[in-house]
C-alpha positions in Angstrom: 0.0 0.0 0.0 2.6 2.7 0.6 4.5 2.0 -2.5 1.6 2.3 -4.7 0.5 5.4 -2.8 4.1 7.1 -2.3 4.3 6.5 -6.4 0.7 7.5 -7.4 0.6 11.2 -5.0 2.7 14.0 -6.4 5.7 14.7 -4.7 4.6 17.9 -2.7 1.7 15.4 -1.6 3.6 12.1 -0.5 4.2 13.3 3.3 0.3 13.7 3.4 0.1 11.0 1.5 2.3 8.6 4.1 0.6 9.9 6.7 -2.5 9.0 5.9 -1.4 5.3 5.0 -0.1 5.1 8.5 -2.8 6.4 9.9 -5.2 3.9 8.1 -3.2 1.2 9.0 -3.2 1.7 12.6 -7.4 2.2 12.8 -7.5 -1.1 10.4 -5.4 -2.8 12.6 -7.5 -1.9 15.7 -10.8 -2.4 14.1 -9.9 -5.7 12.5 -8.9 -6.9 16.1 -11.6 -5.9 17.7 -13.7 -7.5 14.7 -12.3 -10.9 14.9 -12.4 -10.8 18.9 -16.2 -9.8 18.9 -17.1 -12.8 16.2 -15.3 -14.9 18.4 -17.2 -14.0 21.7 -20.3 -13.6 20.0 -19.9 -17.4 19.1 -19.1 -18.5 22.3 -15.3 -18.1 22.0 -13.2 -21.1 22.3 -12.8 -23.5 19.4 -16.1 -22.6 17.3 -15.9 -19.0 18.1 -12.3 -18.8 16.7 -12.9 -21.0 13.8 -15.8 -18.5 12.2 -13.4 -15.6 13.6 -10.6 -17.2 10.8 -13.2 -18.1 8.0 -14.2 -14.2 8.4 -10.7 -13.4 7.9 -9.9 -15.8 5.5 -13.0 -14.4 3.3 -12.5 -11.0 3.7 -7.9 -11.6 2.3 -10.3 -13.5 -0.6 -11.9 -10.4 -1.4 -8.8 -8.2 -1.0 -6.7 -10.9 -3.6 -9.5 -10.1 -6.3 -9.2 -7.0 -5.9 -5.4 -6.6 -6.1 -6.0 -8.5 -9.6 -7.0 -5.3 -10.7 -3.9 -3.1 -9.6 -1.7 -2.2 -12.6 0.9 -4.4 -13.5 4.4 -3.4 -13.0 5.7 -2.5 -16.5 2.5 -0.1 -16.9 3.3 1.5 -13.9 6.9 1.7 -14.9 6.1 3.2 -18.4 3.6 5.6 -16.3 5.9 6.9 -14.3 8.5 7.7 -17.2 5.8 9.5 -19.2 5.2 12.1 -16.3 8.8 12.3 -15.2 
């Protein structure tokens, strides 16, 4: 994520730009803990609690790996990048 967003912001952007990645990660990371923790206790914890907690996270890196499908491929990003410099 910060290589694709440090290349795609302008340069007077990419501190704002780096910020805001690290600031994303941080609330994702918080939120996707408390996520899996409340699935699990909602399910009575223990072994079938954690199981659906994993099969959550398991569908939702699913749904990110299809969408990464669609991220540019590196020789057009590299040919993008000399065209604007």
């Amino acid at each position: 994520i910060r290589y694709i967003m440090l290349n795609e912001a302008p340069e007077r952007d990419r501190t704002a730009a780096q910020g805001m990645v690290t600031i994303s990660t941080g609330v994702g990371q918080l939120v996707s803990g408390a996520l899996v923790g409340a699935v699990a206790a909602s399910h009575g914890g223990g072994v079938d609690g954690y199981t659906l907690s994993y099969l959550f996270v398991a569908g939702a890196a699913a749904v990110l790996v299809v969408l990464s499908l669609g991220l540019q491929s590196r020789q057009d990003e590299m040919a993008n990048a000399m065209q604007t410099a």
